[in-house]
Every structure is written in C-alpha cells, then in structure tokens.
C-alpha positions in Angstrom: 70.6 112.4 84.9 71.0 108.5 85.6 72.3 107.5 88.8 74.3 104.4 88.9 75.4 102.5 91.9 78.8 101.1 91.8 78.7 97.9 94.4 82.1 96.4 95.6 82.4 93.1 97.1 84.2 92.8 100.1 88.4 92.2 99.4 89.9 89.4 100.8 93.8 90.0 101.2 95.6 86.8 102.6 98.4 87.7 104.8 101.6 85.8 105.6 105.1 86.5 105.8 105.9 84.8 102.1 103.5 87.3 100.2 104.6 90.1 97.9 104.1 93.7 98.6 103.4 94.2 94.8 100.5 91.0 94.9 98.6 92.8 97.6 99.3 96.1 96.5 97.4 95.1 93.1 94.8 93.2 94.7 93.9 96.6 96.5 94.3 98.5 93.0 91.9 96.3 91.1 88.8 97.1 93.5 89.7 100.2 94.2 91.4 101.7 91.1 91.5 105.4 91.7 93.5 104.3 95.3 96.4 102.7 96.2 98.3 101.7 99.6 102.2 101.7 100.0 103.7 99.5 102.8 106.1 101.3 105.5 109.1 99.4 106.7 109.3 97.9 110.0 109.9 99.5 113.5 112.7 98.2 115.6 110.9 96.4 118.3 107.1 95.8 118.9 105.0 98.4 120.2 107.2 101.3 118.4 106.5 103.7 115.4 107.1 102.5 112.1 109.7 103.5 109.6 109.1 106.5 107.3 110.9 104.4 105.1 108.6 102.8 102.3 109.3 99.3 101.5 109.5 98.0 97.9 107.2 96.2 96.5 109.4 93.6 95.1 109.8 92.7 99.1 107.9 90.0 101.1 105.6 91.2 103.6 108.0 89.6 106.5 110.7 92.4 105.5 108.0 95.0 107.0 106.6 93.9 110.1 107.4 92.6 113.4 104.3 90.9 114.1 103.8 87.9 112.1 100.1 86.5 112.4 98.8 85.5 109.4 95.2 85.3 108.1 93.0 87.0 105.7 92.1 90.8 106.1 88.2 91.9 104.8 88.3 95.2 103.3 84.7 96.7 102.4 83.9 100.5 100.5 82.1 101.5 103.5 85.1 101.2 105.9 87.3 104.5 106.7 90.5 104.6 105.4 91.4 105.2 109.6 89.9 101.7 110.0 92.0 99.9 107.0 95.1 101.4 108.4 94.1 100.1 111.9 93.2 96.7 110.6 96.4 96.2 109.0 98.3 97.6 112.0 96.6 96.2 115.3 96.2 92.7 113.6 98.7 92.1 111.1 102.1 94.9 112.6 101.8 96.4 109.1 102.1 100.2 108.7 100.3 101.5 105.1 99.7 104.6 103.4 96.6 105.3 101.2 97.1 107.4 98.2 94.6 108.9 95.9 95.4 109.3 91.9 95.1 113.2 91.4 95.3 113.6 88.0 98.4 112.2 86.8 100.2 112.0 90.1 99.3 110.1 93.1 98.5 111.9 96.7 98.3 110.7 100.5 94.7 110.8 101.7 94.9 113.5 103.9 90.9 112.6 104.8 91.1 109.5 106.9 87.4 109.6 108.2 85.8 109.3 104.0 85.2 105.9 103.7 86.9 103.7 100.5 84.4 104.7 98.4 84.3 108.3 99.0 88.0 108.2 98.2 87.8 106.3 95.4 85.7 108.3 93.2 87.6 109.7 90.3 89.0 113.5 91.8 87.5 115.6 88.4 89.8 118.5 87.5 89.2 122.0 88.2 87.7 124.1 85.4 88.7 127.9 85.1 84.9 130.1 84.8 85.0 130.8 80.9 83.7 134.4 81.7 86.6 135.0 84.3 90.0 136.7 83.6 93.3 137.9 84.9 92.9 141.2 82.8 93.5 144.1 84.9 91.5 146.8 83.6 94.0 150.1 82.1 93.5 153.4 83.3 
C-alpha cells in the first residue's frame, strides 16, 4: 500500500469589516474541502457570549462582531480546531463553527482537540459484515 502525504500551505484569511462571510468561508473550503466554518452572529456588548444565531454568508464580516481589528489570520493543518476558534475569537471578536461533511450532510466537530487535518480526512462510510445478519433463528 502507498502512502501519500497530503501537505497544506498555511491559509492566509484577511480580515476586515468590508469582507464577505461567503469569500472567507470559501477560502477555508478550498484547503480544507471535507470542512467548513459557519460565522455566529454578534453578542451585545464586548466580553459576552455570542449569538446562537448563524449569520449569512451573503453578510459582511462587520454584521458579526464587535471587535473590529483587522489583519490577516494564519491557519495551518496542524492547528486544533480549539485553537482556530480561539484565533478568530480572542483576536478578531468572531465566533465560528467547524463542520465536518459526513456523507451527504454536514456535522459540527464535536472533537475540538484533532487537528485540521485529522478532521479533514474524508469520514469513509460504515460497511455492514457481509457474513452478519438480523435473522433470528426459528424454533
């Protein structure tokens, strides 16, 4: 069997108030295919929880946040999807939500601590044993 190494370069995402939710969502998409982030809406005052609320991606990035520092965000394979929720948060006041494709659906990463690439590895479906049935044998 031939091992091969898939290496990603580092994602630059520029952040400012006059980007797109659907730009950076895509820029995120096309490194990591198999992964996704959603933006949250904003909380009410600094220092509080975000929304529950997803945002739209049709929406600027200033509709979600109230801290408004601009600047470019790295994102490498090797970080944890804890840390690219962090980054975004503690630097940039945006809340996100990593979702994994699953098939044909898409599910929230309930393993913060994998890193990107862990995550991003295509989820393979699961196969029934050929040999095993649901026959109950008759007396």
């Amino acid at each position: 069997m031939k091992l091969i190494l898939i290496q990603f370069k580092p994602l630059k995402i520029e952040i400012n108030n006059n980007r797109k939710i659907f730009a950076i969502e895509g820029e995120f998409n096309r490194v990591f295919p198999n992964l996704k982030i959603k933006f949250f809406a904003k909380p009410n005052a600094v220092g509080r929880e975000a929304s529950e609320k997803l945002v739209a991606a049709d929406k600027s990035l200033e509709s979600c946040r109230v801290v408004h520092n601009e600047g470019v965000i790295t994102i490498t394979a090797g970080m944890t999807i804890d840390s690219v929720k962090q980054n975004f948060r503690d630097v940039y006041g945006l809340t996100i939500q990593v979702l994994k494709k699953s098939g044909s659906d898409w599910i929230v990463v309930d393993n913060e601590g994998h890193s990107l690439e862990e995550q991003n590895k295509p989820q393979l479906p699961k196969t029934v044993d050929a040999g095993a049935t649901n026959d109950v044998p008759i007396a």
